[in-house]
N, C-alpha and C positions, 0 to 999 in steps of 0.2 A: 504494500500500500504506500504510494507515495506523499507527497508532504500534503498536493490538493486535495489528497482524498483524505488526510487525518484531519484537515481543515472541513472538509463538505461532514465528517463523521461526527464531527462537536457540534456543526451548525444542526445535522437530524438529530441530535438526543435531546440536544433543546427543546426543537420541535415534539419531536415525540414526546416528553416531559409536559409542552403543552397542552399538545391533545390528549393524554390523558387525565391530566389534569380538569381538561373542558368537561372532558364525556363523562369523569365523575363528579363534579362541578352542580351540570346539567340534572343527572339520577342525584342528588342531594334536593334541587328544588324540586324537585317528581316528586320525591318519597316525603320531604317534608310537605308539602300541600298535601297530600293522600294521607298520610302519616303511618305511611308502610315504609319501613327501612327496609324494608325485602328486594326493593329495587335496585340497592347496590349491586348484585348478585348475578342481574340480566347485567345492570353495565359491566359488570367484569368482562365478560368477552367480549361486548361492544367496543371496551375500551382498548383492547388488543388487537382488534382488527383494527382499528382508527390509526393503531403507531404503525400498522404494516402496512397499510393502505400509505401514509402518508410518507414514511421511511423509502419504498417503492421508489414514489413519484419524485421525491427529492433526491434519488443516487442514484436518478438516472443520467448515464454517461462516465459513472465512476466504477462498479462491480462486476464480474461475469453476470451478464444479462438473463443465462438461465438460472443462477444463483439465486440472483433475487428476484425472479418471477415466483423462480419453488420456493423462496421463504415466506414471500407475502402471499401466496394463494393459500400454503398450508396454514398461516395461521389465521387466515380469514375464514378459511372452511371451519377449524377447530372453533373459533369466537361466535363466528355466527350458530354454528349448528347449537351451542352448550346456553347461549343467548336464547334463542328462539325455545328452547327444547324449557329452560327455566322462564320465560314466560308462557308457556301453553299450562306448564303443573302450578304455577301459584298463582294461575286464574279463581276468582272466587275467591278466597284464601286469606285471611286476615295475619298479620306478623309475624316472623321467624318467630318460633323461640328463642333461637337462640339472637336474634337483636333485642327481644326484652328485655334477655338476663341480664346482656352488654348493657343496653341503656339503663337501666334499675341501679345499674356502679353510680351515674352518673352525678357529679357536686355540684348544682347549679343548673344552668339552663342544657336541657336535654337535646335540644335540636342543635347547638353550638358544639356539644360531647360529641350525639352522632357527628356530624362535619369531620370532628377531630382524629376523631376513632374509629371511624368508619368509610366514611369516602376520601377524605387527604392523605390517610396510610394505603387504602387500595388503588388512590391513583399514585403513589410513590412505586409501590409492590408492581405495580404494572409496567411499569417505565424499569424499575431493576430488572426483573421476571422477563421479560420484551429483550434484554443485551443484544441475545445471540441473534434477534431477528434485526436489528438494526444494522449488527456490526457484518451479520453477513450481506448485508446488502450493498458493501465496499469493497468486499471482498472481489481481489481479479483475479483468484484461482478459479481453474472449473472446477465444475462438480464431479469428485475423485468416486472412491470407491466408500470413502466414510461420509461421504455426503449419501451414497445410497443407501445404505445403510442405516443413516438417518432417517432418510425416507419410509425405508419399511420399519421401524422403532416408531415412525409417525404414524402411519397407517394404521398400524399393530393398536395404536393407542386410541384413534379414533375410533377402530372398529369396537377395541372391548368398549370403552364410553358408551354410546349409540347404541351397544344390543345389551346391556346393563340398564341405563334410561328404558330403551324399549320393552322389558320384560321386564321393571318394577313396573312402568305404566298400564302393560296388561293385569297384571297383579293386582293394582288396584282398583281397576276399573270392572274386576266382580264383587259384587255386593256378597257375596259369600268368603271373602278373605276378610271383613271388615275387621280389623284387632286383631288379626293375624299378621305373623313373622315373615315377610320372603325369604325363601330359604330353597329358592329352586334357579334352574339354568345357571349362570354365572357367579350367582349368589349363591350357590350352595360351596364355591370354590375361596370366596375372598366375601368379606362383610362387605366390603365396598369396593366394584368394580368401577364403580367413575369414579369414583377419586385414584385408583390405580393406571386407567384410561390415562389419564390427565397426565400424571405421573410420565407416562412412555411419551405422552406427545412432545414435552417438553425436554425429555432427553434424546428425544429424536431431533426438535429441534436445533439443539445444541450440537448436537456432531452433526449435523447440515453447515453447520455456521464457524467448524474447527476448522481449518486450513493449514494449521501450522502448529505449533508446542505452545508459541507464542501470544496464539488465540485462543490456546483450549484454557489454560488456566486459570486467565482473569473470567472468561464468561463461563469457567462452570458455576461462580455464582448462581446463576439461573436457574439451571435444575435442581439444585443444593437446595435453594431456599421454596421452591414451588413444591418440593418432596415435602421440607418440613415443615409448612403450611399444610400441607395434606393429609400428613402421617400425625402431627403433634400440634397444628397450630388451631385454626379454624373451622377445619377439615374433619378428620376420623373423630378425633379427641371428644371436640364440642358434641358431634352426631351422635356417639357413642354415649355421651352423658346425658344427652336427652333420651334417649331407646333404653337405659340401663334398668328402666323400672317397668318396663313394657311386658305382660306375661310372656313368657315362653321365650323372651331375649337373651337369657341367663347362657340357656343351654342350646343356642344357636348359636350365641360366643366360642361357648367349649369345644363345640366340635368346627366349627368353622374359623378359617385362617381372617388374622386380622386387614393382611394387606395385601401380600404377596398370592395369587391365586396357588391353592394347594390340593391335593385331593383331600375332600371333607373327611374329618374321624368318623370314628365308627358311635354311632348314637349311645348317649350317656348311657341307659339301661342296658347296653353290649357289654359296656366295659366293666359292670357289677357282675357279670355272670361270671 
């Protein structure tokens, strides 16, 4: 990367710092008129596709061309599809829980807290989370054999997401699982296949976006931190503490892996005999 393109790569992360910033900006005055802070949750992908959308359009003339078409397509298919799929489920649907809990912390004025705590840390997290789409967008290597790689790491991740989503969504939509566990298709493998989805997209991602020793180390940031949002932060943790009281959650834990897809154990009453 030459000296014009570490200058055009400072001028995009500003940028993209902007527009994430706007698009979560933006879902702060949604959520607070509605008074659903649930709406953070659709910008989250929105906000990701907006830094590749615009990262795209601003490095053009500086990166391998096919580089940055396959950065910013896959991460607009990833944002949009996780976007759209979160707003179609929290149609009707009044508050996260888990944005109560958060908000119920709060010392003072509650709508100022969320802002703080909730849409200016996820458009920060977006814009860090986002490195490797930026930075491979200046990139003038082609796309080698760990760019492919990445690519099926990205697929990999989208497809478990999307038939995760799609077979809790049938799940719920009979009135005969009502208070029931899903604990079938992908869900009998990992308690949480989108959050694992998510997981592979962004380390797919990321070796799309390695070119050299010299690029892999600063941006493994990326995956690093999107893992432990997932695994510890936001993500498993918070879901897992809302589900912990739920009947029959106990012993869907025990025998099902918490992240890592595994083959399920053998059901509690197996293991007494």
């Amino acid at each position: 990367m030459n000296g014009t393109a570490w200058h055009a790569l400072g001028a995009g992360l500003a940028a993209g710092a902007a527009v994430a910033t706007a698009v979560l900006l933006t879902a702060f005055a949604i959520g607070t008129h509605l008074r659903l802070h649930r709406v953070a949750d659709i910008a989250w992908g929105l906000a990701f596709s907006g830094v590749a959308v615009t990262t795209y359009l601003l490095s053009a003339g500086h990166g391998d061309p096919e580089r940055r078409l396959l950065v910013a397509a896959a991460t607009v298919v990833w944002g949009l599809r996780l976007s759209a799929h979160l707003a179609w489920r929290s149609r009707g649907h009044g508050e996260d829980p888990r944005y109560t809990a958060l908000l119920d912390k709060a010392r003072g004025n509650r709508t100022w807290y969320a802002l703080r705590t909730v849409y200016l840390l996820q458009a920060a997290l977006v814009w860090l989370v986002s490195l490797p789409v930026q930075a491979a967008s200046y990139a003038d290597a082609p796309v080698g054999v760990l760019g492919v790689l990445g690519l099926a790491v990205w697929a990999a991740g989208v497809g478990f997401e999307a038939v995760g989503d799609h077979q809790l969504a049938r799940f719920r939509e009979d009135p005969a699982n009502r208070g029931r566990i899903m604990d079938g298709g992908l869900w009998a493998w990992t308690r949480h296949p989108n959050y694992f989805g998510d997981c592979l997209v962004w380390w797919g991602l990321y070796l799309l976006a390695c070119t050299s020793l010299t690029s892999a180390l600063p941006l493994l940031v990326s995956p690093v931190v999107m893992t432990a949002l997932l695994t510890a932060g936001s993500g498993k943790r918070l879901l897992e503490k809302h589900m912990g009281d739920r009947p029959g959650y106990a012993e869907y834990a025990a025998r099902t892996s918490g992240f890592l897809p595994l083959p399920p154990r053998h059901d509690l009453s197996e293991l007494r005999r």
